[in-house]
ZAMARGU-4260 file (C-alpha; in steps of 0.2 Angstrom, whole numbers, plus 5000, padded with zeros to 4 digits):
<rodrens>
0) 4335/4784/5575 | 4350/4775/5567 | 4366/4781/5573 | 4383/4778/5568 | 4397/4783/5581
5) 4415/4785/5579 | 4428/4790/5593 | 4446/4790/5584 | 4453/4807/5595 | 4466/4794/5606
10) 4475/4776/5605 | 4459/4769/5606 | 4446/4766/5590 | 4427/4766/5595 | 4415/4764/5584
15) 4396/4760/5587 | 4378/4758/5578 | 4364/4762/5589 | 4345/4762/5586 | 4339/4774/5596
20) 4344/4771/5615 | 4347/4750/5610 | 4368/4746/5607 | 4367/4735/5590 | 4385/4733/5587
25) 4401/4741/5594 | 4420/4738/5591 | 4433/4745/5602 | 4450/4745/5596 | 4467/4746/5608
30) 4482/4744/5599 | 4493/4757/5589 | 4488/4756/5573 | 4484/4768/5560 | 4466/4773/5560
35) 4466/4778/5543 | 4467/4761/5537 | 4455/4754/5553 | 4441/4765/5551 | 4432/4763/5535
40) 4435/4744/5536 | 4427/4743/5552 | 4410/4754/5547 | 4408/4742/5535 | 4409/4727/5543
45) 4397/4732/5557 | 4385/4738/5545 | 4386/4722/5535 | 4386/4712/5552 | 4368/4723/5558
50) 4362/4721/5538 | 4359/4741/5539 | 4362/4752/5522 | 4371/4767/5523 | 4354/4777/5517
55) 4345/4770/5532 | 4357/4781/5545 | 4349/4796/5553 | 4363/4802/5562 | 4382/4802/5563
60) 4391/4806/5581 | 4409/4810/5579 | 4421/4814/5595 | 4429/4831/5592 | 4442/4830/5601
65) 4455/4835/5611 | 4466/4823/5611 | 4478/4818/5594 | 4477/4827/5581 | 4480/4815/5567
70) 4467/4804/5575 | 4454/4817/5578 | 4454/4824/5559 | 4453/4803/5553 | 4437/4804/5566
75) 4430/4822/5561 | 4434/4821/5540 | 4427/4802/5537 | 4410/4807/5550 | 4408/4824/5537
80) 4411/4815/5521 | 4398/4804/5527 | 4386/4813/5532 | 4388/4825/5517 | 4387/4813/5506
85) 4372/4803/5514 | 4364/4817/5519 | 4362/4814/5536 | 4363/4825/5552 | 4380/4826/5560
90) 4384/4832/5581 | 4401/4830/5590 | 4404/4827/5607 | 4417/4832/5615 | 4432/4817/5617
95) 4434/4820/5637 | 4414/4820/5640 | 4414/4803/5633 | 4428/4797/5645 | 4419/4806/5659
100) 4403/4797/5656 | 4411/4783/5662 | 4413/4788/5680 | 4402/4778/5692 | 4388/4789/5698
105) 4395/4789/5717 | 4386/4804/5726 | 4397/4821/5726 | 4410/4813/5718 | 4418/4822/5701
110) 4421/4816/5686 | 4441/4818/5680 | 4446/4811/5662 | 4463/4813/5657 | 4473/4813/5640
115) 4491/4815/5640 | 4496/4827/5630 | 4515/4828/5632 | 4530/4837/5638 | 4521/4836/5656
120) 4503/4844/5651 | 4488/4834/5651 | 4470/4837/5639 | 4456/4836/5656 | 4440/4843/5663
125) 4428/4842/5676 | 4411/4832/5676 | 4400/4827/5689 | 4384/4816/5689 | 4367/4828/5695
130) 4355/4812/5699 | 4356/4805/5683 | 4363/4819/5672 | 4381/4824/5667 | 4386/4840/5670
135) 4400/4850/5666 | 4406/4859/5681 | 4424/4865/5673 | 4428/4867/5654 | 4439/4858/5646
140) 4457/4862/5646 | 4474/4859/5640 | 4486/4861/5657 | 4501/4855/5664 | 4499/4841/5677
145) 4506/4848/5691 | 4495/4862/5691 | 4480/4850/5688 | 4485/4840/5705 | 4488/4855/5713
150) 4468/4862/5708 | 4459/4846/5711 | 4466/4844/5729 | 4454/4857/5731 | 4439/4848/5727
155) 4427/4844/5741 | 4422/4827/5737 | 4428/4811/5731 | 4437/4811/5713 | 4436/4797/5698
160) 4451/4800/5687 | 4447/4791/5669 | 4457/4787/5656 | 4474/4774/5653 | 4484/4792/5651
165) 4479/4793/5671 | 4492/4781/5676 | 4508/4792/5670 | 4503/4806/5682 | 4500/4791/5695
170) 4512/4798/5709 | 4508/4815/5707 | 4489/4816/5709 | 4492/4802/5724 | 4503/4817/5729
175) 4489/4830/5728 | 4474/4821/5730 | 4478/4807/5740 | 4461/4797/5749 | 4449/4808/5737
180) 4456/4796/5723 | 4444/4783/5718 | 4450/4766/5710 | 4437/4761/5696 | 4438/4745/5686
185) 4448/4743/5670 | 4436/4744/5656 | 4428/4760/5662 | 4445/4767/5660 | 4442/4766/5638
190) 4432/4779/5629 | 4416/4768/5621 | 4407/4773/5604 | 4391/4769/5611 | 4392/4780/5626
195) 4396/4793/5613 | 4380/4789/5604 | 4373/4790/5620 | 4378/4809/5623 | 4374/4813/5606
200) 4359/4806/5603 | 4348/4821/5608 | 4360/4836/5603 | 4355/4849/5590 | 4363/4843/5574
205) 4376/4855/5565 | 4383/4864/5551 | 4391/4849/5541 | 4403/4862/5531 | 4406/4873/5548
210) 4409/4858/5559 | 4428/4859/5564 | 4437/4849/5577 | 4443/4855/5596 | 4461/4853/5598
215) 4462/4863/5613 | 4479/4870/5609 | 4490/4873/5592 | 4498/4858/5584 | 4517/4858/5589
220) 4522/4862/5570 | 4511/4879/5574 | 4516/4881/5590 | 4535/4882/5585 | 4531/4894/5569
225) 4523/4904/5582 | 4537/4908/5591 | 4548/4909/5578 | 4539/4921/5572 | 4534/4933/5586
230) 4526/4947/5575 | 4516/4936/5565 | 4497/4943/5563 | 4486/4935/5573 | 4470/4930/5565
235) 4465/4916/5550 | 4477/4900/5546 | 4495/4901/5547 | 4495/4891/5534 | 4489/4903/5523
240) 4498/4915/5532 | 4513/4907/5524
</rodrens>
């Protein structure tokens, strides 16, 4: 199985080919830069650089978010168009269970990746390592990062926050959590294409045309026309609404 992997939901651009469980090329991006203009350029490339054809893909992994919006509909609309148009099967992993899989497998320890995702609130879940297997033990969430701090210092085992976004909640989940916090190296702290390709690898493909992105919450230009408008009929886009 040939699959192409591609992780634009935050700051940082992944993308990865994979045959089968074998990394052939990956390309991890950490700068501020449009994705838009970085994507495309850099599929090619890798394919060029592993002498693979775009008919000779068998599956197309695309993070789903949460995390920015913009850069989660780059990730999401160029892994649809290509698998449309390819014809190839298409699976999304969720953005935080890519971080997650990160953690060091450290007995009864959990699992934390965090996305900031402003005005105090943080995009998080919780993960934990069963022998070898990644399980979901809370769903994730959009949530403020004082309530966060104050639900983990609940948590009966050691904790692995993941994720850059960690280190502007530094003091308060020291605050909360204090020795449960484990320090992991740097470069498990960036979401990688091929652990992506890893977690998708074995999922049920989906509906190419139903496919849609998890944002978790409204995008703030809804959010405010929502409370604007306070009578406003729940139910279908508000764009179309308008």
């Amino acid at each position: 199985m040939k699959i192409l992997a591609i992780d634009t939901s935050n700051q940082v651009m992944s993308v990865a080919l994979m045959d089968g469980a074998r990394l052939i090329v990956e390309r991890i991006v950490n700068v501020k830069r449009n994705h838009s203009i970085q994507l495309m350029p850099a599929i090619e490339g890798m394919m060029k650089e592993a002498d693979w054809k775009p008919k000779e893909l068998t599956r197309i992994v695309v993070a789903k978010g949460p995390g920015s919006y913009t850069g989660i509909r780059i990730g999401v609309t160029v892994a649809k168009a290509l698998a449309f148009s390819l014809n190839v099967e298409l699976v999304g992993v969720s953005s935080l269970e890519v971080l997650a899989a990160n953690g060091a497998q450290i007995p009864d320890s959990y699992c934390v990746p965090i996305f900031d995702a402003r005005r105090g609130n943080i995009y998080t879940g919780i993960y934990q390592y069963k022998g070898y297997r990644l399980v979901q033990i809370e769903k994730d969430t959009h949530v403020s990062a004082e309530q966060w701090g104050q639900y983990l210092k609940h948590l009966n085992g050691p904790i692995q926050l993941l994720g850059e976004d960690r280190l502007m909640h530094t003091e308060l989940f020291e605050k909360y959590c204090g020795d449960k916090l484990i320090e992991l190296p740097s470069g498990l702290h960036y979401p990688r294409a091929s652990v992506l390709a890893e977690r998708g690898r074995c999922l049920e493909p989906e509906n190419v045309h139903l496919f849609e992105p998890e944002y978790l919450k409204l995008a703030e230009a809804e959010q405010n026309w929502m409370e604007a408008h306070p009578n406003f009929e729940k139910g279908g886009g508000w764009i179309e609404k308008l």
